[in-house]
KENUSE-673843 format. One line per 5 residues: number of its first residue (from 1); for each residue y, x, z of N, C-alpha, C, O. Coordinates in steps of 0.02 Angstrom, whole numbers. Layout:
BEGIN
NUM = Y,X,Z,Y,X,Z,Y,X,Z,Y,X,Z; ...
END
This chain:
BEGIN
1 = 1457,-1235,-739,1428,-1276,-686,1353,-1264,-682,1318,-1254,-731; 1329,-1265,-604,1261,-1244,-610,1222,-1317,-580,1259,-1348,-541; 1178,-1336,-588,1162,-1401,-544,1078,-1380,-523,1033,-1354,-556; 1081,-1396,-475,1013,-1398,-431,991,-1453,-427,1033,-1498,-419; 905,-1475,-431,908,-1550,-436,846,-1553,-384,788,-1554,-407
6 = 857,-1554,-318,796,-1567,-260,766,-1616,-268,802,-1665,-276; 689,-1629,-271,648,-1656,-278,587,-1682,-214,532,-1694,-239; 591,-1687,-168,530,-1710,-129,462,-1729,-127,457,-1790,-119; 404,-1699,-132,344,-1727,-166,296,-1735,-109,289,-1693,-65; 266,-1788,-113,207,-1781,-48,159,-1846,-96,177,-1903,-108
11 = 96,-1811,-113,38,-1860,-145,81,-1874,-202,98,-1933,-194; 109,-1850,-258,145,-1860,-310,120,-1858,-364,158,-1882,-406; 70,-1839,-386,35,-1766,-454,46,-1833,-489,65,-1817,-545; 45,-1909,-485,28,-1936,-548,109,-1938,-578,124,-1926,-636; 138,-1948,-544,228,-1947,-538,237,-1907,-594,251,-1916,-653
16 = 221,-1857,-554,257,-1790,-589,252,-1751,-658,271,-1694,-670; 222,-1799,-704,219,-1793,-788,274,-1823,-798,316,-1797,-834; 283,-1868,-775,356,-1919,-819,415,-1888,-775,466,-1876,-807; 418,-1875,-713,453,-1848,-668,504,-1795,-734,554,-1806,-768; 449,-1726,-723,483,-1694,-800,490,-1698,-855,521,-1652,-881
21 = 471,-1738,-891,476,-1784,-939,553,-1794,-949,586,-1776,-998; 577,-1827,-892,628,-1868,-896,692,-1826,-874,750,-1845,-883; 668,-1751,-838,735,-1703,-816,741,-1675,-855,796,-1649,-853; 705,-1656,-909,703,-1603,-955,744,-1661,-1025,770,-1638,-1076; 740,-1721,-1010,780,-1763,-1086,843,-1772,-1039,894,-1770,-1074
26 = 857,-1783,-966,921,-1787,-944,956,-1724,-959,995,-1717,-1006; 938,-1673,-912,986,-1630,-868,1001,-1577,-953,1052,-1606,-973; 987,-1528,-1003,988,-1500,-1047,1080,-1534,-1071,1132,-1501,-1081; 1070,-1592,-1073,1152,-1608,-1108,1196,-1588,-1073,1246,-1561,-1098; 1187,-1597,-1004,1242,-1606,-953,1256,-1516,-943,1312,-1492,-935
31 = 1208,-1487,-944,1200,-1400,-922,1173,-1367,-915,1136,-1363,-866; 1180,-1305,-985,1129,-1240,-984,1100,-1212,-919,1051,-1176,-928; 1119,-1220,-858,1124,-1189,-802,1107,-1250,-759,1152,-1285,-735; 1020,-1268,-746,1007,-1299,-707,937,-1247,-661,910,-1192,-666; 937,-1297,-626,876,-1276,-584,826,-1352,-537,853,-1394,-502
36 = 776,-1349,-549,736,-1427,-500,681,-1361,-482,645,-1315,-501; 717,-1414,-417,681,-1378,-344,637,-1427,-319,671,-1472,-294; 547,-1445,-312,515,-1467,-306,490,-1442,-230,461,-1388,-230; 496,-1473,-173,443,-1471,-125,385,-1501,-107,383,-1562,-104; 333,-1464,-94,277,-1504,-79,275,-1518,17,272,-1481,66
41 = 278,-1573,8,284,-1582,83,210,-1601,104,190,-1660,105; 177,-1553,119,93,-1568,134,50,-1614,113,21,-1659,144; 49,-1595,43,26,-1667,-15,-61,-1639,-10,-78,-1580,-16; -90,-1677,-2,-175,-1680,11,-204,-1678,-55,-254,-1644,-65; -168,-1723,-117,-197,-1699,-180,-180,-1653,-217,-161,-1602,-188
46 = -179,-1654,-303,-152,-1617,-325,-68,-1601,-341,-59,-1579,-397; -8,-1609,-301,46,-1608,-327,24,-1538,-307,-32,-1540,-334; 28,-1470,-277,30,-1410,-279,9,-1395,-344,54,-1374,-380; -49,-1401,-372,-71,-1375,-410,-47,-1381,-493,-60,-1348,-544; -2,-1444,-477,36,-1479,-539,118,-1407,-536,157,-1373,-570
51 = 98,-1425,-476,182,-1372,-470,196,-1313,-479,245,-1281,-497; 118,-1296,-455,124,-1209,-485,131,-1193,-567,162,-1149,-596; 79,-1262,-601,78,-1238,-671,172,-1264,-696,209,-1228,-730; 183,-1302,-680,254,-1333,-712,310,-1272,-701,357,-1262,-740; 296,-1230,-638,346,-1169,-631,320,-1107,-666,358,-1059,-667
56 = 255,-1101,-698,231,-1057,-736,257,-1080,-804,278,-1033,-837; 261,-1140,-833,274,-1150,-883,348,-1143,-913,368,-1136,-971; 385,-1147,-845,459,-1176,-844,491,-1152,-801,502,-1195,-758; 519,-1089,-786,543,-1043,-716,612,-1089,-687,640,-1076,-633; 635,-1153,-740,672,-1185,-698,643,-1239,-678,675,-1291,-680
61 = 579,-1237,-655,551,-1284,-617,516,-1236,-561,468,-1198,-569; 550,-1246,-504,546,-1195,-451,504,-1249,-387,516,-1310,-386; 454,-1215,-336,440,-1258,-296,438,-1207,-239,436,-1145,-240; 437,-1260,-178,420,-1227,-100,356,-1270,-79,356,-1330,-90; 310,-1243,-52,272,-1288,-3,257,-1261,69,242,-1209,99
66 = 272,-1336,79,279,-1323,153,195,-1324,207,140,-1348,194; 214,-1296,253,125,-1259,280,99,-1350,307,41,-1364,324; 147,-1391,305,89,-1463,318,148,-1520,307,204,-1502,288; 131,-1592,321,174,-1618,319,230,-1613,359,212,-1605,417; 298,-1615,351,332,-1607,420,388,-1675,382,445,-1681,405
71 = 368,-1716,330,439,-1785,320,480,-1751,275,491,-1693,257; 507,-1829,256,561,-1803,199,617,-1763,220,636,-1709,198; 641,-1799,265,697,-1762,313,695,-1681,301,728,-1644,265; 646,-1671,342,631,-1584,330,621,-1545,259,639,-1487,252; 584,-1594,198,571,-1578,134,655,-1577,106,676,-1532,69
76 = 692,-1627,129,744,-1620,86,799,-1561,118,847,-1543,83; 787,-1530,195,846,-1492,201,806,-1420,168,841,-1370,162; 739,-1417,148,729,-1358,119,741,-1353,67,723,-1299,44; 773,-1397,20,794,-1402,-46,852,-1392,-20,844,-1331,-12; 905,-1402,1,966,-1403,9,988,-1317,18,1031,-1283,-11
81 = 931,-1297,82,934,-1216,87,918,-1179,58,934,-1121,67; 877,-1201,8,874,-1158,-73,916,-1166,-111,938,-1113,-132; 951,-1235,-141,1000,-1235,-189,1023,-1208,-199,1044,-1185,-146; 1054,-1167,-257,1087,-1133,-277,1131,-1158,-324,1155,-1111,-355; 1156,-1226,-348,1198,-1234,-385,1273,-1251,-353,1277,-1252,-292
86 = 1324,-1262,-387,1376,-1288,-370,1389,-1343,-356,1438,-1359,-322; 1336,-1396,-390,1324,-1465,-378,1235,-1474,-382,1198,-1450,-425; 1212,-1525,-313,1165,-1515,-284,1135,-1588,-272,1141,-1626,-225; 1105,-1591,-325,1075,-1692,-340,1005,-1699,-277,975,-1654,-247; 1000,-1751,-274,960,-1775,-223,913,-1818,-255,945,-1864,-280
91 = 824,-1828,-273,798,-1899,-300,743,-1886,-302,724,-1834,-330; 689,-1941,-266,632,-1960,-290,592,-1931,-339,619,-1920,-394; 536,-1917,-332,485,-1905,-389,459,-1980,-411,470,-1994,-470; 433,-2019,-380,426,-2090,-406,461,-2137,-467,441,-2192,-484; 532,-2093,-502,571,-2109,-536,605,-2178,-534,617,-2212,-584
96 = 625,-2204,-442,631,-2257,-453,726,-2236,-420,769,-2273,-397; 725,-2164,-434,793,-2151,-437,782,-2127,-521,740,-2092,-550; 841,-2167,-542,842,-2123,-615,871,-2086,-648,928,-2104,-662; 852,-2027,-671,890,-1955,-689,924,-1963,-742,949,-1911,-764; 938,-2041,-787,975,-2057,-829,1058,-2063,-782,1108,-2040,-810
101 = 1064,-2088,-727,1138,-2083,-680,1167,-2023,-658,1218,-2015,-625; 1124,-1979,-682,1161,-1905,-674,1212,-1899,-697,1260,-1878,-664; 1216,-1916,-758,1284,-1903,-816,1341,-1941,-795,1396,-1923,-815; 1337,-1987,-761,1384,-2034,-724,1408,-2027,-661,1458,-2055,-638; 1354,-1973,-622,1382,-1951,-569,1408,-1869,-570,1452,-1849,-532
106 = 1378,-1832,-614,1444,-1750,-636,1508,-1791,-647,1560,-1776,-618; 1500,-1851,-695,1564,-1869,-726,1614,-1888,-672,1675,-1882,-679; 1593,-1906,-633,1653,-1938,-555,1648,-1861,-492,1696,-1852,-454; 1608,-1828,-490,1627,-1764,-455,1668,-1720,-502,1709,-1680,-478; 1660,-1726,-562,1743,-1701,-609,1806,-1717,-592,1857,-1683,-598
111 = 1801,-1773,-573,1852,-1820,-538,1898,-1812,-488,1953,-1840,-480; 1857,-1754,-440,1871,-1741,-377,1834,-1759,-325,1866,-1747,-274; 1793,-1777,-316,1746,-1821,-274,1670,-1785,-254,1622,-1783,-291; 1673,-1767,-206,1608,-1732,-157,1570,-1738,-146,1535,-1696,-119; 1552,-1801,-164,1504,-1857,-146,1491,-1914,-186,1518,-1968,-173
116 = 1462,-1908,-221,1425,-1974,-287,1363,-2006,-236,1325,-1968,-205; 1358,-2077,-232,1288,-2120,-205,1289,-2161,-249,1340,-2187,-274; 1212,-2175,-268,1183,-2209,-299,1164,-2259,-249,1133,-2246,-198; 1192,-2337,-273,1158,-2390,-247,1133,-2434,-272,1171,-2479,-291; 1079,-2441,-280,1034,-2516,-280,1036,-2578,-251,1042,-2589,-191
121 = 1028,-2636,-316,1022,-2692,-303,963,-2695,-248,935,-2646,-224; 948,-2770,-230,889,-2774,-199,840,-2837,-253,810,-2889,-239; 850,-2803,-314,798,-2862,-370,725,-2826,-365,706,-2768,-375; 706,-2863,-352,622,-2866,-346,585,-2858,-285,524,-2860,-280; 630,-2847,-232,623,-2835,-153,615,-2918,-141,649,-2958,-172
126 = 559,-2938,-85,528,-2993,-57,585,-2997,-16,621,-2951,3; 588,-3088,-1,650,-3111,34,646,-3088,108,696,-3065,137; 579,-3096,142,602,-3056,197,599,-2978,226,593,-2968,286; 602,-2947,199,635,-2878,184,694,-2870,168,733,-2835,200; 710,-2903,115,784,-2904,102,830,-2941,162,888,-2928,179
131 = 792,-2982,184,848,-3018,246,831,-2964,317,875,-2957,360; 769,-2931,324,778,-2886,383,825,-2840,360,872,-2825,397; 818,-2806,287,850,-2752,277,946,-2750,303,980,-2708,332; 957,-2802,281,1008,-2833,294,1044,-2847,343,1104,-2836,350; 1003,-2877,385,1008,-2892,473,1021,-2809,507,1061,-2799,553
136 = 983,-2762,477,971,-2704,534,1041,-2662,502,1072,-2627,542; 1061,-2665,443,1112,-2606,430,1176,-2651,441,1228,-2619,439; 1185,-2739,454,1251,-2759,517,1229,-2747,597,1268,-2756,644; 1179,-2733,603,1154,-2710,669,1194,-2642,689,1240,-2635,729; 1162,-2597,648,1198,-2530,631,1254,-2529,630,1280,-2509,682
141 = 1294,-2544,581,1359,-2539,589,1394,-2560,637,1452,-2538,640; 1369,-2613,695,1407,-2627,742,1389,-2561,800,1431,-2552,844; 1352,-2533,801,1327,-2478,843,1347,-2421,811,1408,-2420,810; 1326,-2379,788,1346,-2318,744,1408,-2322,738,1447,-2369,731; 1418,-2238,746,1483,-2211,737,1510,-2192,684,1564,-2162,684
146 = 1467,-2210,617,1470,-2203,545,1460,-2262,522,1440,-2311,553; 1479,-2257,448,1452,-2328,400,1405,-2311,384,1396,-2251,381; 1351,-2356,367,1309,-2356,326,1294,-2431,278,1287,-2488,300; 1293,-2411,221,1278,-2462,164,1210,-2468,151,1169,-2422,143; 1197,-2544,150,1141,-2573,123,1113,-2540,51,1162,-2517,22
151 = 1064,-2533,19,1061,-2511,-44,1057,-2436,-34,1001,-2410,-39; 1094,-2408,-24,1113,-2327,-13,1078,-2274,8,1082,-2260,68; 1041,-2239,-29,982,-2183,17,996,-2128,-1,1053,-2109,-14; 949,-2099,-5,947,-2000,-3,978,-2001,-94,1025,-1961,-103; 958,-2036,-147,1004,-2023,-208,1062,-2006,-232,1083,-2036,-282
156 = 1094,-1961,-206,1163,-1928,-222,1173,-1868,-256,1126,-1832,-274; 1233,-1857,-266,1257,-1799,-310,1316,-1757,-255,1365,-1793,-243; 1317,-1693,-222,1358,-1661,-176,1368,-1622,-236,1342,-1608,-290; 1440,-1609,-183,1465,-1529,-227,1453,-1481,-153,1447,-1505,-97; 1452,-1421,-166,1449,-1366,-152,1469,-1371,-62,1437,-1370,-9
161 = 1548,-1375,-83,1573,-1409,-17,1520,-1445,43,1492,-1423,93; 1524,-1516,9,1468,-1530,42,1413,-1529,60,1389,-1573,96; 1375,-1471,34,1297,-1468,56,1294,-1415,88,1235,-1400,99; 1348,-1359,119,1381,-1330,140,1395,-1362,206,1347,-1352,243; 1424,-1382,222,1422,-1450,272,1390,-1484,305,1400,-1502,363
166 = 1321,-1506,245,1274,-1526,295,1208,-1458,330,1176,-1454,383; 1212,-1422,277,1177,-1356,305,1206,-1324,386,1167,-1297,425; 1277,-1334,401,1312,-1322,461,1283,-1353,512,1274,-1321,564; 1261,-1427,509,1234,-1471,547,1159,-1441,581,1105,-1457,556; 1162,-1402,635,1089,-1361,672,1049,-1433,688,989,-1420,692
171 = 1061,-1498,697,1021,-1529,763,941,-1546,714,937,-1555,653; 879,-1548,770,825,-1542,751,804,-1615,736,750,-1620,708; 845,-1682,753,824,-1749,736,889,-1776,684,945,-1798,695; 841,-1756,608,892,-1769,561,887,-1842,546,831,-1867,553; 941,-1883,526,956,-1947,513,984,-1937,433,1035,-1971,432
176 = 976,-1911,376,1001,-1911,343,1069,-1937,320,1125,-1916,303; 1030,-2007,330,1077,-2057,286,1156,-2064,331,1208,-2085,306; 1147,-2041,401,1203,-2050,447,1234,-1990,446,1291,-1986,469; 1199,-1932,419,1244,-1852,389,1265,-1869,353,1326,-1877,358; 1230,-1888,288,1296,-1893,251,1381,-1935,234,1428,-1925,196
181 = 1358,-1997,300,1420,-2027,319,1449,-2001,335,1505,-2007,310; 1439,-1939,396,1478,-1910,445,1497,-1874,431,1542,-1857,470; 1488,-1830,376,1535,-1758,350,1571,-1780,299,1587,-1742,254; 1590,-1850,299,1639,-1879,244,1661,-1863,181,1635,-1900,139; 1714,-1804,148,1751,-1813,108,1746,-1867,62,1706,-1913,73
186 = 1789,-1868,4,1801,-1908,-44,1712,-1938,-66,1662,-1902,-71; 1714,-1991,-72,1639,-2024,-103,1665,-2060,-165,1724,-2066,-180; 1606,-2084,-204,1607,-2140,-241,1533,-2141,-266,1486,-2102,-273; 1548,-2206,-275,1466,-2257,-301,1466,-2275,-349,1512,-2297,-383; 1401,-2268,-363,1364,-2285,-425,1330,-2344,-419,1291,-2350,-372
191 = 1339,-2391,-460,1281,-2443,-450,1223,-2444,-494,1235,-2448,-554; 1165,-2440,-476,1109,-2473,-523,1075,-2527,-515,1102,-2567,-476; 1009,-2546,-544,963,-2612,-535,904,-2564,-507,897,-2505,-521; 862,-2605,-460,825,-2582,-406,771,-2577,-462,762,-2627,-497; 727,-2506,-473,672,-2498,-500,606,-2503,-481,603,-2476,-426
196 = 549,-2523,-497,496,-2529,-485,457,-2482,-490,457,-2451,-543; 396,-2454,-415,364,-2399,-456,309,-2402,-462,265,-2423,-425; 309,-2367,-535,271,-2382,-617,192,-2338,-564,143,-2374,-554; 192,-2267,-540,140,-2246,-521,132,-2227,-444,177,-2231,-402; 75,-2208,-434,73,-2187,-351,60,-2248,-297,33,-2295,-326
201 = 71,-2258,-239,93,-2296,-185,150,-2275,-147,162,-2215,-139; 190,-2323,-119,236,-2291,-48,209,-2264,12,166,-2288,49; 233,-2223,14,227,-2180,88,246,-2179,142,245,-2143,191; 273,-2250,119,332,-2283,196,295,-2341,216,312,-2391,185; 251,-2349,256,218,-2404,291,285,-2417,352,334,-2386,374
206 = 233,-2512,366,293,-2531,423,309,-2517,471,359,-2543,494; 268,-2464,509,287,-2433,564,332,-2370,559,371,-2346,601; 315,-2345,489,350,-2267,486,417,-2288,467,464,-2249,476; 431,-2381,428,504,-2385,426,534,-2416,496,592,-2403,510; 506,-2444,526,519,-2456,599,558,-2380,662,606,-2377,700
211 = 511,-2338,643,513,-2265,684,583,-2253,670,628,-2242,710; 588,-2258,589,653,-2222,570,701,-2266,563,749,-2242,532; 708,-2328,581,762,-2365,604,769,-2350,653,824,-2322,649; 747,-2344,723,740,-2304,784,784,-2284,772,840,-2309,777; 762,-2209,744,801,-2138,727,853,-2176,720,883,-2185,773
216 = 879,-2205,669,954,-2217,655,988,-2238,699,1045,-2217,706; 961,-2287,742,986,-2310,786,1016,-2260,835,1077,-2256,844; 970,-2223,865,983,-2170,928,1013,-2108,906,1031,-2064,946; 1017,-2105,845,1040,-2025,825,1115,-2018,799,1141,-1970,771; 1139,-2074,814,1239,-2083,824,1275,-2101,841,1332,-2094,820
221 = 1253,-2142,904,1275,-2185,961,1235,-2155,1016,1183,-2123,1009; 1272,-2174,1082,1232,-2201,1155,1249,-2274,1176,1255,-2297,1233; 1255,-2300,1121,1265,-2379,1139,1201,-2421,1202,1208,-2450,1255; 1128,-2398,1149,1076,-2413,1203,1099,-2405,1265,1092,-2459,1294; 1126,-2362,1304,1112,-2353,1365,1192,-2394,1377,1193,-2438,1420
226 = 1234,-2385,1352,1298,-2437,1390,1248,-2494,1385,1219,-2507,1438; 1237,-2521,1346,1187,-2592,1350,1137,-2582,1403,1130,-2632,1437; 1106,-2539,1417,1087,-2530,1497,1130,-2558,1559,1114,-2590,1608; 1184,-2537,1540,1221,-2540,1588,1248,-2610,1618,1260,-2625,1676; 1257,-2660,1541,1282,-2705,1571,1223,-2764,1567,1234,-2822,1584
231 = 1156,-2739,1540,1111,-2778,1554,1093,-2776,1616,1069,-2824,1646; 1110,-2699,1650,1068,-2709,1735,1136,-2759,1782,1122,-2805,1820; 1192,-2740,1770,1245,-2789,1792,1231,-2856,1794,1241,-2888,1846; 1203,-2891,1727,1216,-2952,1702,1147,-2979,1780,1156,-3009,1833; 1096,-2952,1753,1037,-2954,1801,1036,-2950,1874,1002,-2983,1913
236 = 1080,-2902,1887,1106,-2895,1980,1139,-2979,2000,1122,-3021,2041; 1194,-2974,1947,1251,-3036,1953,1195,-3112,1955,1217,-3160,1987; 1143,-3116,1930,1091,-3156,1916,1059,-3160,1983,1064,-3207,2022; 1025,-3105,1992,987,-3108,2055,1053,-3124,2111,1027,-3160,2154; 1118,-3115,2127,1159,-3133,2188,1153,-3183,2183,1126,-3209,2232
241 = 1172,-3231,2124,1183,-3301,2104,1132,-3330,2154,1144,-3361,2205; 1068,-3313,2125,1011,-3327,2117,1000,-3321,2202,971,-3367,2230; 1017,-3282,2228,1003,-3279,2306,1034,-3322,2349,1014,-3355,2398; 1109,-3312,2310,1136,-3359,2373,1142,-3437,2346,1196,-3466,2353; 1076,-3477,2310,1078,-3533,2304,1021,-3542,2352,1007,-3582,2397
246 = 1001,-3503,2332,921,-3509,2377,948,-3514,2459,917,-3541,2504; 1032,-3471,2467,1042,-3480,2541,1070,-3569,2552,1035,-3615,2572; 1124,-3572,2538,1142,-3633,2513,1099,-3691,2522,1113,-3738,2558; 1037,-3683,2483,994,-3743,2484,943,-3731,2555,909,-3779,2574; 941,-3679,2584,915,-3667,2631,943,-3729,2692,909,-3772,2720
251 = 1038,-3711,2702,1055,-3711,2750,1069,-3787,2736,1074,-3823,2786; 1076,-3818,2667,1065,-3901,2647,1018,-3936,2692,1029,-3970,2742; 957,-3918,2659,899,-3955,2647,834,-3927,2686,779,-3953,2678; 845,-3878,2725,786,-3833,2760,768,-3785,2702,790,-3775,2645; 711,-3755,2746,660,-3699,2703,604,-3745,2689,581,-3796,2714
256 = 590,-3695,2625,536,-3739,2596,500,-3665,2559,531,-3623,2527; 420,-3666,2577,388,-3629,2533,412,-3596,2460,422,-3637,2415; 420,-3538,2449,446,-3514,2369,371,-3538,2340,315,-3549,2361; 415,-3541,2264,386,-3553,2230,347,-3490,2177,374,-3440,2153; 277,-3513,2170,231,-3446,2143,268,-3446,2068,282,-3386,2061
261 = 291,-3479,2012,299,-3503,1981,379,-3455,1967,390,-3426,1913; 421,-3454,2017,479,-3408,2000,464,-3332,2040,494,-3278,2031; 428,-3342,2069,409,-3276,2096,387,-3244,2043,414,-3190,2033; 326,-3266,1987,314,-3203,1948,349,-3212,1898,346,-3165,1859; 386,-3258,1882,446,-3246,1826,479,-3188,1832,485,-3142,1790
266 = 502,-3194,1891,548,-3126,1920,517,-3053,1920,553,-3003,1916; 452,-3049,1924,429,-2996,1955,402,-2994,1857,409,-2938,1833; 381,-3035,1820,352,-3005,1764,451,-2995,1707,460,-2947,1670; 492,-3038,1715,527,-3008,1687,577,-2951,1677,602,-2918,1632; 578,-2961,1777,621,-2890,1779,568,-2811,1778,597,-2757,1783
271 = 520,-2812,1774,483,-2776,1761,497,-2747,1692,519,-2690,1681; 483,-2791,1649,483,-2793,1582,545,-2757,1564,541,-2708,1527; 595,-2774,1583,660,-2760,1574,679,-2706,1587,717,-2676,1549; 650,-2671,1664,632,-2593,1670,605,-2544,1635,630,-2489,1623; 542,-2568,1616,511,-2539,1575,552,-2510,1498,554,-2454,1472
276 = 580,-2572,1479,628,-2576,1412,680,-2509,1420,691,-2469,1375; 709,-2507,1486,753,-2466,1486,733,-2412,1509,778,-2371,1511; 677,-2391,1531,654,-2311,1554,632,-2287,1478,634,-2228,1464; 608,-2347,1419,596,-2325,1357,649,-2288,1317,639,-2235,1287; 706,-2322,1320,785,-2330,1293,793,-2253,1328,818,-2212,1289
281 = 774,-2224,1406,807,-2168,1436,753,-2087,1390,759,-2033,1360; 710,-2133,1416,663,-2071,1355,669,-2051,1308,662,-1990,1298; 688,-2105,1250,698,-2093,1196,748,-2050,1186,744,-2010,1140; 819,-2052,1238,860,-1994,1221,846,-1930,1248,857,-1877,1219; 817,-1937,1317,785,-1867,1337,724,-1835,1298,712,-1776,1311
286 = 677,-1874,1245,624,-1845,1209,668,-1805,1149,650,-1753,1122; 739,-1846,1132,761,-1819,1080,802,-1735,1102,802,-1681,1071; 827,-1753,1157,877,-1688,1202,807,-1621,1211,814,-1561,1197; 742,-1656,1238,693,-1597,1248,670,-1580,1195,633,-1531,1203; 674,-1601,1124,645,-1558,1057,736,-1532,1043,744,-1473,1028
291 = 791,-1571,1049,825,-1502,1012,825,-1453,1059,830,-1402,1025; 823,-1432,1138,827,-1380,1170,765,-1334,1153,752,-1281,1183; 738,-1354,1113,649,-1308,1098,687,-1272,1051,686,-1211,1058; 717,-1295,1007,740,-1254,931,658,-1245,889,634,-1188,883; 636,-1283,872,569,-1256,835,606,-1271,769,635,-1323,756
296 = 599,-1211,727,631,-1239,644,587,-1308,627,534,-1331,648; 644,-1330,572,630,-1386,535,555,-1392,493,522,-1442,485; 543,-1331,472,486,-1344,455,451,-1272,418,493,-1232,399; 402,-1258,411,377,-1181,381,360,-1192,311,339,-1243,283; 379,-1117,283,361,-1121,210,297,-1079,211,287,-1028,244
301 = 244,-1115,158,165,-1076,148,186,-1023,76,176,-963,67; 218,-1076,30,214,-1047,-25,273,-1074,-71,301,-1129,-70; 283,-1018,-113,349,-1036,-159,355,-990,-209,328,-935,-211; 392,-1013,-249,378,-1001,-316,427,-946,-354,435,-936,-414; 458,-911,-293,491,-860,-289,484,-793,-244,472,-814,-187
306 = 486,-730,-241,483,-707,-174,515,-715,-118,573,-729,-134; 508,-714,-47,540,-719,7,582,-665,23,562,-607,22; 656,-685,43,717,-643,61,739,-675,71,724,-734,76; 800,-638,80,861,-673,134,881,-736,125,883,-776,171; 903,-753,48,902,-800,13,850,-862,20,857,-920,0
311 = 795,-831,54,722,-897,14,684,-883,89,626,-868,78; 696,-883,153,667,-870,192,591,-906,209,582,-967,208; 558,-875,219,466,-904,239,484,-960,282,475,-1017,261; 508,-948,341,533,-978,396,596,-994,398,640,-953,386; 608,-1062,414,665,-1121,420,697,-1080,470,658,-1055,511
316 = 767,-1066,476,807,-1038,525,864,-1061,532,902,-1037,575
END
C-alpha cells in the first residue's frame, strides 16, 4: 500500500514543525511507502521556504507552489493530481485534523470502503455558530441534490477509485464537500472531538465563509430560481388581489386619493425583490461564463520535482 497524504498550506510556516513532527510519528507504522504532498497556496510568509528545506531534508516531503493564491479548493485538486498513492488522505496543516485517525481510517478502507470522513464534534465552537452552522446544512439538505453532514469537511481518506473520480469531475466552480457526496461509493465515519488551534490564525473570515455557503448552495441545485418562480407568482397573485380590492372598494365607497404610504411600499419592495432575483440570475450565469472560459484551476510556479506528464506546470 502506498498512501499520499495532501496537505494545503497558505501562511502556515509556524504549523509546519509539529505538522511533521506528527506525520513522521503517525504514517512510518502504517507504511514504508508514503508520500506528503504539501501545497503552497500563495503563502506571503515563510511556508515556501520551510518547504523547500523539509523536501531537501526528506524527499518524502514533496511540495507544489502555486504562482498566487487561487483557495483551498484549487490547492487541494493539485494534490489530488499529483497523488500517487493507492490511498489518498486529505488534512489541514493547523493539526486540528489529526494524523493520529489515520490508522483508523486505512483500517475501515481494508474493509472495503472508498471513502473514510472524519467528523467533528462542535466542543469549543461559540453557540451562535454552532446554531448557524446547523441551520444552513438543514437548509442545504432540503435544496441540494446531495447530503451533506454537519461536522464533515475536506478530512478524509479515498482509495484510488475514488480520487479517480473526483479528478473526472472538469467543472471550474469546485464545491468540494458536495463532490465528495456525489461520486458516492461505500463511506464510513470516523468520529473525533473538535480540536483547537494551538498556532497561526484562520483564514476563513465571515465573509469568505458566507461566499462559500453561496457556492454550496448554487453549485447542486437550481432550486434558487424555481423559488423565483413561485415567488414572482405568489407576488403577481398579490398584486391581482391587491387590484381588484382597490376595484371593489372603488365601486363601494367612491375613489379616494392613493395612498403615498402603499405606493412606496410597493415600489420599494417589489423593487427589492427584483433586484434579489436578477442577483439569484447572475449568480448562475457568472458561474456558466467562468466554466465556458476553461481557465485551469490554478498554475504551478514551483515544485519539488521536475515537470512532465505526470507533474504538469499547468493545471489541465
Amino acid at each position: 500500500m502506498r498512501l499520499s497524504v495532501i496537505v494545503p498550506c497558505y501562511n502556515e510556516e509556524t504549523c509546519l514543525p509539529r505538522l511533521r513532527a506528527a506525520l513522521l510519528h503517525v504514517l512510518p507504522p502504517l507504511t514504508d511507502e508514503f508520500e506528503i504532498i504539501l501545497i503552497d497556496d500563495g503563502s506571503t510568509d515563510g511556508t515556501l521556504e520551510m518547504l523547500r528545506a523539509m523536501s531537501r531534508s526528506d524527499p518524502r516531503f514533496r511540495y507544489l507552489s502555486l504562482s498566487r493564491n487561487f483557495g483551498k479548493e484549487a490547492a487541494m485538486l493539485a494534490g489530488l493530481r499529483h497523488a500517487a498513492g493507492d490511498l489518498v488522505a486529505i488534512l489541514d496543516a493547523d493539526l486540528q485534523h489529526p494524523p493520529e485517525l489515520l490508522g483508523d481510517m486505512v483500517a475501515l478502507i481494508d474493509k472495503g470502503y472508498d471513502q473514510v470522513v472524519a467528523k467533528r464534534t462542535r466542543t469549543g465552537d461559540g453557540h451562535v455558530r454552532t446554531a448557524a452552522s446547523r441551520a444552513y446544512y438543514r437548509m442545504m439538505n432540503r435544496l441540494v441534490d446531495v447530503e451533506l453532514t454537519d461536522g464533515v469537511g475536506d478530512f478524509r481518506l479515498l482509495s484510488r477509485r475514488a480520487v479517480d473520480a473526483l479528478l473526472s469531475l472538469e467543472e471550474r466552480n469546485r464545491f468540494s464537500k458536495g463532490l465528495f457526496s456525489w461520486i458516492g461509493f461505500d463511506t464510513a465515519v470516523v468520529d473525533y472531538e473538535n480540536v483547537a488551534r494551538t498556532d497561526g490564525a484562520s483564514k476563513w473570515s465571515l465573509r469568505s465563509l458566507l461566499n462559500y455557503g453561496i457556492d454550496g448552495i448554487l453549485s447542486f441545485n437550481h432550486q434558487p430560481l424555481r423559488l423565483a418562480v413561485y415567488l414572482g407568482a405568489l407576488c403577481t397573485a398579490a398584486a391581482f388581489g391587491y387590484a381588484m380590492w382597490l376595484v371593489i372598494s372603488a365601486l363601494l365607497h367612491g375613489t379616494t386619493a392613493p395612498g403615498y404610504v402603499t405606493i412606496m411600499c410597493g415600489i420599494i419592495g417589489f423593487g427589492g425583490m427584483q433586484l434579489l432575483l436578477v442577483g439569484v440570475l447572475g449568480e448562475y450565469l457568472g458561474r456558466i461564463y467562468h466554466e465556458t472560459k476553461q481557465r485551469p484551476h490554478f498554475l504551478l510556479k514551483e515544485t519539488s520535482h521536475p515537470a512532465g506528464p505526470e507533474a504538469p506546470c499547468v493545471d489541465d
